[in-house]
RODO-244172 format. One line per 8 residues: number of its first residue (from 1); for each residue x, y, z of N, C-alpha, C, O. Coordinates in steps of 0.001 Angstrom, whole numbers. Layout:
% residues N
NUM	X/Y/Z/X/Y/Z/X/Y/Z/X/Y/Z | ...;
END
This chain:
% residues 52
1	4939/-40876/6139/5681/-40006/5239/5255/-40319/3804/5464/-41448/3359 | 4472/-39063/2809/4014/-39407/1787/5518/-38722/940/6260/-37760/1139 | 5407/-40140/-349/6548/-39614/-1386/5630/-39564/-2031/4600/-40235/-1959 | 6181/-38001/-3385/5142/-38109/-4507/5665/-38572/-5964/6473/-37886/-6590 | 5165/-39736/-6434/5343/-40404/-7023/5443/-39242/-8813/4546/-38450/-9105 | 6347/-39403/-9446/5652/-37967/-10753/4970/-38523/-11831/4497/-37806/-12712 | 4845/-40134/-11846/3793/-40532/-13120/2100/-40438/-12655/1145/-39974/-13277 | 2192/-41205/-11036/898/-40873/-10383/505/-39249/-10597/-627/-38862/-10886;
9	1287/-38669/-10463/679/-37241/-10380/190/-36304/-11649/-620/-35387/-11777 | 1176/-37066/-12595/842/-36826/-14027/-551/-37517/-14558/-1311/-36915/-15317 | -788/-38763/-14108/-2247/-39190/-14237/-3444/-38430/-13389/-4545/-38029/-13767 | -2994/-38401/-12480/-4009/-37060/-11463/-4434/-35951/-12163/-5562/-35458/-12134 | -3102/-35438/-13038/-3486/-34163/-13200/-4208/-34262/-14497/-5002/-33406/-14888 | -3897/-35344/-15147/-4534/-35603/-16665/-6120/-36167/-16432/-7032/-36335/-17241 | -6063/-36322/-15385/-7870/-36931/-15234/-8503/-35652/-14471/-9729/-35565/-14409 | -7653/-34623/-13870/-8112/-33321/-13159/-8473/-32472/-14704/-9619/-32108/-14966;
17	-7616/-32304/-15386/-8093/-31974/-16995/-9422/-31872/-17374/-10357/-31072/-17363 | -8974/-33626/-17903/-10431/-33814/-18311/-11345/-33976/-17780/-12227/-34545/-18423 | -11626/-33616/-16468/-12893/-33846/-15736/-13552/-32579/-15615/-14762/-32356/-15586 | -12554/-31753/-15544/-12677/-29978/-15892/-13398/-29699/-17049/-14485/-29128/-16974 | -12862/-30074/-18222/-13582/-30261/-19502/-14689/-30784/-19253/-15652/-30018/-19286 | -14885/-31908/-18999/-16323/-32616/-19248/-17189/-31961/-18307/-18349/-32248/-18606 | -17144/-31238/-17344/-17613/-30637/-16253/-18294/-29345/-17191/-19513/-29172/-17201 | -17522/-28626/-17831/-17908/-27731/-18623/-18638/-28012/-19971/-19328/-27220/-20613;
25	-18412/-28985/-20190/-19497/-29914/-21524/-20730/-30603/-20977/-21329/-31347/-21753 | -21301/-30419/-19448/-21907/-30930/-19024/-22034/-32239/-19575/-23130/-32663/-19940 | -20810/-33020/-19676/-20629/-34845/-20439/-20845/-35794/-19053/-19979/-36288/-18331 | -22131/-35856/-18961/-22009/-37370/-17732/-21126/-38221/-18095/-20183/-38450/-17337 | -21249/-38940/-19452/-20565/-39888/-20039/-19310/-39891/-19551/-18794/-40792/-18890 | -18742/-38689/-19944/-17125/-38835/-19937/-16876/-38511/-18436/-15776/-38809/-17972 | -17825/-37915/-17625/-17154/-38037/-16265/-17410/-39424/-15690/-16533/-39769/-14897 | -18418/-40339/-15893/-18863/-41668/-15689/-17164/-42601/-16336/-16494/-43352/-15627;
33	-16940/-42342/-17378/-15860/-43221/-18335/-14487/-42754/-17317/-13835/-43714/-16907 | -13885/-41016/-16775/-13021/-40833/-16323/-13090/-41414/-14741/-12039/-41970/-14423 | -13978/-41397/-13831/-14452/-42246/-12764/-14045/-43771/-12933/-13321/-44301/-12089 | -14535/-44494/-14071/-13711/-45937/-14207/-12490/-45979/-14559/-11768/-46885/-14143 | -11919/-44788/-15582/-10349/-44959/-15566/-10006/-45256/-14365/-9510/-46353/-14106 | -10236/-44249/-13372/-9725/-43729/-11951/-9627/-44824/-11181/-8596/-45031/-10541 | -10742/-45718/-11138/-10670/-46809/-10384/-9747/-47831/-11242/-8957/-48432/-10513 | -9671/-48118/-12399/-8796/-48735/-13130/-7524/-48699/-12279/-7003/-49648/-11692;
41	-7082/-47289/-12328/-5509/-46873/-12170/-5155/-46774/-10243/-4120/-46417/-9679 | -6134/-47124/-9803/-6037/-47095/-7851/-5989/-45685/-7389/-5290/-45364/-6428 | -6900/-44623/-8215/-7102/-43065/-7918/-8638/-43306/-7457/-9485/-44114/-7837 | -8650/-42386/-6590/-9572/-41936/-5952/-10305/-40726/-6272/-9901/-39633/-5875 | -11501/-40870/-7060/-12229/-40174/-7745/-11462/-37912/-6853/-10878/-36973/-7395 | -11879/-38097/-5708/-11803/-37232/-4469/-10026/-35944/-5409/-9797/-34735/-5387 | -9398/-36966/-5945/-7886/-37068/-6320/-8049/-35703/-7165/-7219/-34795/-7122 | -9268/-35679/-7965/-9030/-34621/-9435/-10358/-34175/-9567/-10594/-33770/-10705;
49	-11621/-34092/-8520/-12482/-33876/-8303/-12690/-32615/-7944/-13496/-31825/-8435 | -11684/-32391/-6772/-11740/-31662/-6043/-11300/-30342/-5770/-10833/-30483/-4640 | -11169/-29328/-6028/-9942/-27840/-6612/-9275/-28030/-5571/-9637/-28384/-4449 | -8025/-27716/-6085/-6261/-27586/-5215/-6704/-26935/-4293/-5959/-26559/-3389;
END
């Protein structure tokens, strides 16, 4: 049984953001830098990568 946590999901959606952005800025950098947040915070790249 998954509970959804609302700060986890608020970080999900804030790294789904900016990965959107940098995706469209063609920024390796910042998708390389949002990838180590991700692992920083115990997200799984897959998390905000991926469209709903």
């Amino acid at each position: 049984m998954a509970t959804t946590d609302p700060r986890r999901q608020a970080l999900v959606d804030s790294l789904r953001s900016r990965y959107e952005e940098a995706e469209q800025q063609h920024d390796a950098e910042a998708k390389q830098a949002l990838f180590k947040e991700a692992v920083y915070l115990g997200i799984q790249p897959e998390e905000f990568t991926q469209a709903r």
